[in-house]
C-alpha positions, 0 to 999 in steps of 0.5 A, a space after each residue: 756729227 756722223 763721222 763714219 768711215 773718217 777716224 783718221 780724218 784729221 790725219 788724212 789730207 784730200 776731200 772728206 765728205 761725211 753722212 748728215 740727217 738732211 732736213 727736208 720739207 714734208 711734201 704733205 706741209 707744203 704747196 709743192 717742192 717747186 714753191 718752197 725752193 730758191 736760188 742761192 741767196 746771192 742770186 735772188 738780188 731782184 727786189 721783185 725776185 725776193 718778192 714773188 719767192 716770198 709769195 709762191 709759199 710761206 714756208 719758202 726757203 727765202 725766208 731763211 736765207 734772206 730774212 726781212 725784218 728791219 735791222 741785221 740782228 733781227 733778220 738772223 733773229 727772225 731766220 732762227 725764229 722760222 726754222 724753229 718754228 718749221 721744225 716744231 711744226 714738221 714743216 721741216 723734218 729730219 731723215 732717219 738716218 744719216 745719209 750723202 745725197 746724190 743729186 740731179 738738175 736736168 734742163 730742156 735743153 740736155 743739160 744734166 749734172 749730177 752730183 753729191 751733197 755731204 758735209 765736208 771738212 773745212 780746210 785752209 787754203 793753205 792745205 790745197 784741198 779746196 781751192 778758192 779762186 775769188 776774193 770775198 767782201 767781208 761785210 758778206 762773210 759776216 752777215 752769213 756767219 750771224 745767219 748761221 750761228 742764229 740758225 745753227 744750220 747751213 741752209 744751202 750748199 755751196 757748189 764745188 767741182 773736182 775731177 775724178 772719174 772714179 767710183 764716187 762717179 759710178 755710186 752717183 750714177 748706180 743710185 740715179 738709176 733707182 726711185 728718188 725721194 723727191 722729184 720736182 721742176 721748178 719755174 726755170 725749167 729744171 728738173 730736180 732729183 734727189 736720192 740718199 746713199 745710205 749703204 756703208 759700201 756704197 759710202 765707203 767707196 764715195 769716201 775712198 775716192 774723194 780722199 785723194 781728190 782737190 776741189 775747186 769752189 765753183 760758187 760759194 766762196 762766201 759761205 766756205 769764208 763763213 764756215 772757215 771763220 766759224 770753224 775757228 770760233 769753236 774748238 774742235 772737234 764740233 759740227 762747225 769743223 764741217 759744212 754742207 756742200 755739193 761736189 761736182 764730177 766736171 769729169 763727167 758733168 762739165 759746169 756752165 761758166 758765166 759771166 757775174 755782171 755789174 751795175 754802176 748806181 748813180 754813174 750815168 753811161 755818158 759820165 762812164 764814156 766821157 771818162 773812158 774816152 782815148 783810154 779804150 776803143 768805144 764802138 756804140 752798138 744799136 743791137 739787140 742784147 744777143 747780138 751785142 753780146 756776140 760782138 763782146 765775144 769776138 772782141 773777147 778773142 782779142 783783149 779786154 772788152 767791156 759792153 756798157 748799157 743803160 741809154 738805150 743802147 750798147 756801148 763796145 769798150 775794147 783795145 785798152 791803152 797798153 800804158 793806162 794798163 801798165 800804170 793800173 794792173 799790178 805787175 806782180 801778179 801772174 800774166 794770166 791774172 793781169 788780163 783778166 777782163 775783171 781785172 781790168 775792171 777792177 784795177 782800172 776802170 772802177 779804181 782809176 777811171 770811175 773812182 768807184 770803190 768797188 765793195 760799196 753796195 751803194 756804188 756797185 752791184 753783182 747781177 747774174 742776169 744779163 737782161 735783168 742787168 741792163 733793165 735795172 740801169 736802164 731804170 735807174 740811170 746807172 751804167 750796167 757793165 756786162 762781162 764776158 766768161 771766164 774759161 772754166 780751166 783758167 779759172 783752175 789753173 790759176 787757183 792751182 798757183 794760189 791766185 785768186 781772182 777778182 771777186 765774183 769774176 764767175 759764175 758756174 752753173 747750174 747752181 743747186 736749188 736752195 730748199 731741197 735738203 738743209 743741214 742742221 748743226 744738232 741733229 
């Protein structure tokens, strides 16, 4: 582990964010950059998502992150196989020299976020450097500490926001104005660019910066749980005291914040609306997916609101009944917490009114693609709930205070690419 400029990290309370030997794909092993990338491991939900991944490129990083075989221990078995296997044959290779990484995603559409990927010191919660704001599912915590203590890497980095607006910001954006080391636009229609920051200046001033900054865990709360239970299994100091991310000025570059939608396996909308009925307003919407999910946000603007789908139609669930809701939602919770949307969902609907527990895989599923979520149901006979965003600074203010939210009551975005540059433990 490269620790240049932190010999008083442990004294040292804030962001610190250290130089790695990336590994990268060698553009001349591989059919392009593009075929070998992925969304993060948690998006890549589809079976026909897994699929076409898999089929774009045999060195395409899905093949790490999620793994095929048959049984758990042999996925991350077969994972720590790959990666060796890439490694000797220099699918895969390691920069010369430690560096930080500045990183672009840029869309048709002007979106653009630029950021910096290095590897951070794990912290606890109770330091208030990085902030959580969702619960985790601990069965997924385990399956990705197996996966990274087989493979000895963190394949992925996890996306944290702060703000700032100093001088890390303006090395970001000096070093985006000179050649990358890789350029690629994948099939989404984003434009990805990566550089290395090498100069000791240039790091220092990062670093500087940073270490009086707070961070909030805009996506990754899994892995940052997985890095902090592997931190504690080896003594310090050891590379697992630190872990791959990627840090987001929202300052300069404001994230996208989406809803996390859910699907209900073998609950079918018109069991889910007898069960609501005299509980909430039901409003059935014969609409197209656009303008229902309008409808959902006016209705938003005036309480919890829920849109259910998977019988051809859209079904507008709002105006809760204010006792079901005080005999649901915990009354030791801050307000702000007691109205979130997936609060109610939680606490109410799936718990009291579906009687679905919500950290089974065979009731519940978490999709972050609207269409794709209500196809799904549609095809399968379940009930997709769609969800309505989150603002991003009630999210903040209430991680600020200590409160985590629902699990996967968000999603920021854009998320970075999977495969672009990965962090192997021993080099």
């Amino acid at each position: 582990m490269n620790t240049a400029g932190h010999s008083e990290a442990t004294q040292r309370r804030g962001l610190e964010l250290t130089p790695f030997r990336g590994l990268r794909y060698d553009p001349d092993r591989v059919g392009s950059l593009a075929s070998v990338t992925s969304p993060p491991y948690d998006v890549v939900v589809r079976p026909d998502g897994l699929h076409h991944l898999q089929s774009a490129d045999p060195h395409n990083i899905v093949r790490l992150i999620l793994p095929q075989a048959g049984t758990p221990s042999a996925r991350t078995e077969q994972a720590a196989d790959t990666l060796r296997r890439w490694l000797d044959e220099g699918i895969l290779t390691a920069d010369p020299e430690p560096g930080l990484y500045v990183y672009e995603q840029r869309d048709g559409d002007g979106m653009l976020q630029r950021g910096v990927i290095g590897t951070l010191r794990v912290s606890e919660p109770a330091e208030g450097v990085v902030l959580p704001h969702e619960d985790v599912m601990p069965p997924v915590v385990a399956d990705r500490a197996a996966l990274m203590r087989a493979t000895r890497a963190n394949l992925e980095p996890l996306l944290l926001t702060y703000r700032g607006d100093g001088a890390a910001a303006e090395v970001v954006e000096r070093t985006a104005e000179k050649p990358p080391l890789l350029a690629t636009t994948t099939e989404d229609g984003f434009r990805h660019r990566l550089w290395s920051v090498t100069d000791p200046a240039d790091l220092a001033r990062i670093q500087n910066d940073l270490a009086g900054r707070q961070a909030l865990i805009a996506d990754g709360h899994h892995r940052w749980a997985t890095y902090r239970r592997l931190r504690a299994e080896h003594p310090s100091p050891s590379p697992w005291d630190y872990g791959l991310v990627l840090l987001v000025d929202t300052a300069r570059y404001p994230l996208r914040v989406r809803a996390i939608h859910r699907l209900l396996h073998g609950l079918p909308v018109a069991d889910a609306l007898r069960a609501v009925e005299g509980l909430f307003r039901v409003r059935r919407l014969d609409l197209p997916l656009a303008d229902a999910l309008t409808a959902l946000a006016d209705a938003s603007c005036a309480g919890n609101s829920f849109l259910l789908a998977g019988d051809g139609a859209f079904h507008l669930l709002d105006r809760p009944d204010p006792d079901l809701l005080a005999r649901t939602v915990p009354a030791d919770r801050p307000a702000a917490w007691r109205s979130l949307d997936a609060t109610v969902l939680h606490a109410t609907l799936l718990e009291h009114v579906w009687r679905i527990p919500e950290d089974s895989p065979a009731h519940i599923a978490y999709i972050h693609h609207t269409a794709a979520t209500v196809e799904k149901a549609e095809r399968d006979g379940g009930t997709a709930v769609l969800m309505h965003p989150v603002r991003e600074e009630v999210v903040r203010d209430l991680a600020r205070q200590g409160v985590t939210m629902p699990r996967k009551s968000t999603s920021f975005g854009p998320k970075p690419a999977s495969g672009l540059v990965l962090r192997a433990l021993e080099i």
